[in-house]
C-alpha positions, 0 to 999 in steps of 0.5 A: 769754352768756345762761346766763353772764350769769342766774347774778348776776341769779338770786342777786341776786333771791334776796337781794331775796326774802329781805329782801322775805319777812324783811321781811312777817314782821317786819311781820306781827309787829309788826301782832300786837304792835299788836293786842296792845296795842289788846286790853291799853288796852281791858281796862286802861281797861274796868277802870279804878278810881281807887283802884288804886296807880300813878304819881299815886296811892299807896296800899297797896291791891290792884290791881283791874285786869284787867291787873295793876300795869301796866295799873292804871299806863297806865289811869291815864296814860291816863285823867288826860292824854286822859280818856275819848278815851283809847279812840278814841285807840286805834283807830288801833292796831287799824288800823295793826295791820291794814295792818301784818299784811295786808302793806299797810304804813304809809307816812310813820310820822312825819307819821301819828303827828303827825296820831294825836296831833292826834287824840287831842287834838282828842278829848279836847277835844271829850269834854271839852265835856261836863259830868262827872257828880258822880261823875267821880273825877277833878279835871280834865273828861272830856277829861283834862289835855290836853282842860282844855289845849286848852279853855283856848285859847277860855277866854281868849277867853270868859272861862272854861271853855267849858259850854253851848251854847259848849261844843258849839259848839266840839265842833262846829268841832273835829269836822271836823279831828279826823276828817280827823286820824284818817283821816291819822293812821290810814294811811286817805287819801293812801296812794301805792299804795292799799291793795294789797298792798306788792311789793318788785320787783327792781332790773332790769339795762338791758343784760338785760332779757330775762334779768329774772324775771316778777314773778308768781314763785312766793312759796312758793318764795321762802319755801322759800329764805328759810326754809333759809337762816335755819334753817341760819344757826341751825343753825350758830351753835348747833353753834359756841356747843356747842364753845366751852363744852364747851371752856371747861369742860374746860379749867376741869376741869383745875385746878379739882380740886385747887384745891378739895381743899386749900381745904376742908382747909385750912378745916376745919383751921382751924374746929377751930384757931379757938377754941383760938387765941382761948383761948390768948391770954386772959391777964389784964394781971397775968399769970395764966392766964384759966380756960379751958372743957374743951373749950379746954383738951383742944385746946390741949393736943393740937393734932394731934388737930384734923386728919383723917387724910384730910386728912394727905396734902395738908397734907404735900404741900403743906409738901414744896414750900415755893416755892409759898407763898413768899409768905406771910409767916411768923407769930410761934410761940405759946409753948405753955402747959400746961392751967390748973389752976383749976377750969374751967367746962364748955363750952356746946354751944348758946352761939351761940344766946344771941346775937341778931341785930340789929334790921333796919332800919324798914321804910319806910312809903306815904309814901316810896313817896308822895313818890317818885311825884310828882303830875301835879296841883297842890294848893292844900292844905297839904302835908307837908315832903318827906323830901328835906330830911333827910339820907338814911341810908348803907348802912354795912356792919355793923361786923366786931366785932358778928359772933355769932363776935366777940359769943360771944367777948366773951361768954365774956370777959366771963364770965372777968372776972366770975369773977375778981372772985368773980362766978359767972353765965351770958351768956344773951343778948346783943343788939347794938345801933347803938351799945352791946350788951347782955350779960344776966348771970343771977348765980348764987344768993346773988350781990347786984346792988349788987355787980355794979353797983359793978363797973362801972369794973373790969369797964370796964378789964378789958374796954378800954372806955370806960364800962361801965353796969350795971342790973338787967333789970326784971321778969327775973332777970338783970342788964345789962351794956351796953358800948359798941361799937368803932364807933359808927352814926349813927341818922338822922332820915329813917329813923325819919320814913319808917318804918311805925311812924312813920307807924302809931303811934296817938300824938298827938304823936308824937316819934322819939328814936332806936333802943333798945339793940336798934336799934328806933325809939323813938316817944314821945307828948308827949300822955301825956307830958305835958311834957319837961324836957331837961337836960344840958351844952354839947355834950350834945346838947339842941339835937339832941334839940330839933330832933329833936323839932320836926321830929318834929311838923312831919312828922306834923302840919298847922297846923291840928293842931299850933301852936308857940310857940317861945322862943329867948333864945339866937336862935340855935337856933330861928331857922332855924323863923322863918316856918313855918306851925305857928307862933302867933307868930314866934320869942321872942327877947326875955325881957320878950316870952317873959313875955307870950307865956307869959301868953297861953298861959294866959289860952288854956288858961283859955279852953279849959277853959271851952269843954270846960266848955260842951260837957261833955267832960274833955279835948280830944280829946273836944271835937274828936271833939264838935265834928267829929260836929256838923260832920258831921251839920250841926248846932248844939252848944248847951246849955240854961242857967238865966237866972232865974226867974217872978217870978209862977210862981216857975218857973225859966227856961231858955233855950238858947245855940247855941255856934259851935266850931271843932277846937282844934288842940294848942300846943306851947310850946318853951323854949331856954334856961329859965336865961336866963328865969329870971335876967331874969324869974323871978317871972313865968316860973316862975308861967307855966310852973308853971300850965302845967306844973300844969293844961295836959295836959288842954287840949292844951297842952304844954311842951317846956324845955331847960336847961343847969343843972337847980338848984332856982334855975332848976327850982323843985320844983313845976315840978319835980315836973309834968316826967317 
């Protein structure tokens, strides 16, 4: 009975040692992994340094921190909710690491990492008492978020932040229950077994108690246990996992052989098919044969010598048994046509290299990634509109039709349209672009631009588009054909505003007007400008380009750098901008309070020359950087003006007048409708707008003006001739 019966009881106390010694290691590792963690906040927080990238602050700049990227990120956490007790709040890491790696054990995780917490908050409280020093980066105290948290409790109380003697009364009382938190949150005190060494003992059997192992059994043999019954279940999940993929790949082998053979036949048969193809079916609307390269023609005309002998064998095995491609549907046969007889130009070896790939997208500048990694702290300061509002841009797929294949073909078309009007030249470039595509024509010697220019309809029809638009390229040699692409992409604000270029450009009025032919953004300054006149039809897009504009200035710039002044007659199209800070006045709607606003915009910009006037500069960018210098040594501008003179000495007299200036910031004045103005008031309108137009670059002063019909009843010549 005694040796039947120890059998079970022996294997069961083999289980429970197993799972004891599985169970010290695991928390031998993870008293490692918290002693990893303790050195890892140490060497982040011993290297802080404000000015690295991380969640709360985005910048470009190199990381310093010893530990990388992420210890620049949990430094930063770290030091904005506890402040400085960010380093006693990892002490019982090192402790809990201890008692894990001695086999000691931490009981009660959840009431002990509440009381950790606790005393990391009555922590960064009591840091918190002290005054930060002025050269404290941060906005909050010493204690961080939660040490200003805490501290507000008594604030309220007090009637303000705790300082002084307050202060330390208050680190005082809270040093009590921050200790007795830290001892309880760090397995220190009520411990069930003390600090001895955790024993897993083995359910004992009442019925058998003589039959019961000692306890003090030999560990290392139990270790011994543990350790083959791991490796041999490895072992064997190895030896498994070899045979299930060696299986797979030889069944893979099988088939995948042949497969391959005829695939790559068939694609190389057809790479030397594609072209002759594409040259066979060019037949101008009139029936006659499009002249051909030679190398089109030699291959129309002996198509079998587009086929290897090697790869002979398998198409005709292929064709002998016709009930493996039955389902392909049989293609219409070409009628065969003979070799023109025209004179044939010769085929270009390096014609896909006049093909240029299209502009990659903008790269997006530090203001995505800004915007992205909200701040933890409020700010009373003006902040910049979010990109949120606008529309995000859609990952379109590139249309098929700007491919280099499809583009060289459409070269070569192009090149046969051409010649069959009598224009001989050479595509050499091509540049594709969101909504038309470029193909520069280098003409040969004797052809004149004016005649390729007046064969744009019929270069249009030959070619099935809408509208064909031809220039010549400045300064080259080389005449552009633009024509529109069969897809067009839709260009969005968001992508221009979040650009690094958009965000680099030195500009000072920085507008975004879309891409260029080859899909670069296209910013502008209004400052050099220095006025826009926007003239088009209903539904030709001014009011776009407008907006376009407006949001451009309201992106870059603060209200202190940029005013508007924006007057809608139509009270339809600038409305939705009624409130926003930027603006000098609400929105004008009424003609007779657009005169007046106008006429304040000049009695400004007299005003603003007679300021420049004091101070001596010519324009104000230089008033500003006058003004700004003072500021920043603490001076006074002044300047010394001749009053009179002695009546006894006849010496002139001078006294000096200390001018108080501020920044000027920019005013932009935005014109809807000036057709409407103009019918209601135009003596007044037009002497308004052409003193602006006239005398107002210089103090910063500029107009933006839409109309529908740009005559010389609305747009006088003198208007006329200070617009762009």
């Amino acid at each position: 009975m005694r040796s039947g019966a120890s059998a079970p009881l022996a294997l069961a106390d083999t289980g429970h040692g197993i799972q004891a010694f599985a169970r010290r290691q695991v928390g031998r590792l993870v008293g490692v992994g918290l002693f990893a963690l303790a050195a890892f906040g140490v060497a982040s927080l011993a290297t802080w340094n404000v000015a690295d990238p991380s969640f709360s602050h985005a910048t470009n700049n190199t990381v310093t921190n010893a530990m990388g990227y992420a210890g620049a990120v949990f430094s930063d956490l770290a030091m904005q909710f506890f402040g400085l007790a960010a380093v006693a709040a990892l002490v019982p890491t090192v402790i809990w690491g201890f008692l894990l790696f001695s086999a000691r054990g931490v009981d009660r995780l959840p009431k002990r990492g509440l009381s950790w917490f606790g005393f990391a908050l009555l922590a960064a409280a009591m840091v918190g008492c002290v005054v930060p020093p002025k050269t404290w980066p941060l906005p909050t105290g010493l204690g961080g978020v939660f040490g200003d948290m805490v501290l507000k409790i008594p604030g309220v109380v007090i009637g303000g932040y705790p300082t002084g003697l307050i202060a330390s009364i208050i680190a005082i009382l809270l040093a009590a229950p921050a200790l007795w938190l830290f001892a309880h949150g760090s397995a220190l005190i009520g411990r069930k077994n003390g600090f001895a060494v955790m024993e897993d003992e083995p359910a004992a059997d009442p019925r058998e108690d003589d039959l019961l192992f000692d306890n003090d059994e030999d560990e290392g043999d139990e270790g011994i246990l543990a350790l083959g019954a791991i490796t041999h279940w490895w072992l064997s999940l190895r030896a498994w996992m070899h045979r299930r993929a060696l299986r797979r790949r030889q069944e893979r082998d099988e088939y995948e052989p042949e497969m391959e053979q005829r695939s790559t036949a068939w694609r190389r048969a057809a790479e030397r098919v594609e072209s002759a193809e594409f040259a066979e079916q060019r037949m101008s609307q009139d029936g006659r044969a499009r002249v051909e390269p030679e190398f089109f023609a030699a291959m129309v005309n002996d198509r079998s010598a587009s086929l290897d002998p090697d790869d002979a064998d398998i198409f005709d095995d292929r064709f002998d048994n016709p009930g493996e491609d039955a389902d392909f549907d049989d293609e219409p046969v070409v009628q065969r046509r003979g070799a023109p007889t025209a004179k044939v130009q010769p085929f270009r070896s390096d014609a896909a290299t006049r093909v240029e790939a299209p502009a990659a997208r903008p790269v997006p500048g530090a203001r995505v990634q800004r915007e992205a990694q909200t701040s933890l702290i409020g700010s009373e300061k003006f902040e910049m509109p979010s990109l949120h509002f606008l529309s995000e841009p859609k990952n379109v797929v590139r249309d098929a039709s700007l491919s280099k294949d499809a583009l060289e073909q459409n070269a070569r078309l192009l090149e046969g349209v051409l010649e069959d009007f009598g224009v001989k030249g050479e595509i050499i470039a091509v540049r594709p672009g969101p909504v038309v595509t470029l193909y520069e024509l280098e003409p040969a010697p004797g052809i004149k631009s004016s005649r390729v220019i007046g064969l744009s309809d019929d270069i249009a029809r030959s070619m099935s588009a809408i509208a064909c638009r031809v220039a010549v390229v400045p300064g080259r040699n080389a005449i552009g054909i633009e024509l529109p692409n069969a897809k067009r992409e839709t260009v969005y604000l968001r992508e221009i505003l979040a650009s690094r270029d958009f965000e680099t450009t030195k500009a000072k009025l920085a507008l975004a007007l879309g891409k260029t032919i080859n899909g670069e953004a296209v910013i502008v300054d209004i400052a050099k400008m220095p006025h826009v006149l926007v003239a088009g039809t209903t539904g030709s897009g001014k009011s776009v380009a407008i907006n376009t504009m407006i949001l451009s200035l309201l992106y870059r710039l603060k209200p202190e750098e940029c005013r508007l002044i924006m007057i809608d007659p139509k009270m339809l199209e600038l409305s939705v901008y009624d409130g926003i800070p930027h603006l000098l006045t609400p929105v004008v709607t009424d003609p007779k309070k657009a005169v007046v606003a106008l006429k304040w915009t000049v009695r400004e910009m007299e005003d603003r020359y007679r300021k420049m006037s004091k101070v001596g500069v010519r324009n104000i960018d230089g008033f500003n950087a006058r003004v700004s210098q003072a500021d920043k040594k603490g001076e006074k501008i002044s300047r010394t003006v001749q009053t009179g003179f002695d009546r006894q000495t006849g010496e002139a007299i001078y006294e000096t007048e200390n001018l108080d200036l501020e920044p000027m910031p920019y005013i932009v004045v935005i014109i809807d409708e000036m057709a409407d103005l103009m019918m209601v008031a135009g003596k007044d309108i037009e002497g308004a707008v052409q003193r602006l137009a006239q005398m107002a670059r210089a103090a910063g002063i500029h107009v933006i003006m839409a109309t529908q019909r740009p005559s010389v009843d609305v747009i006088t010549g003198t208007i006329k001739a200070n617009f762009p």
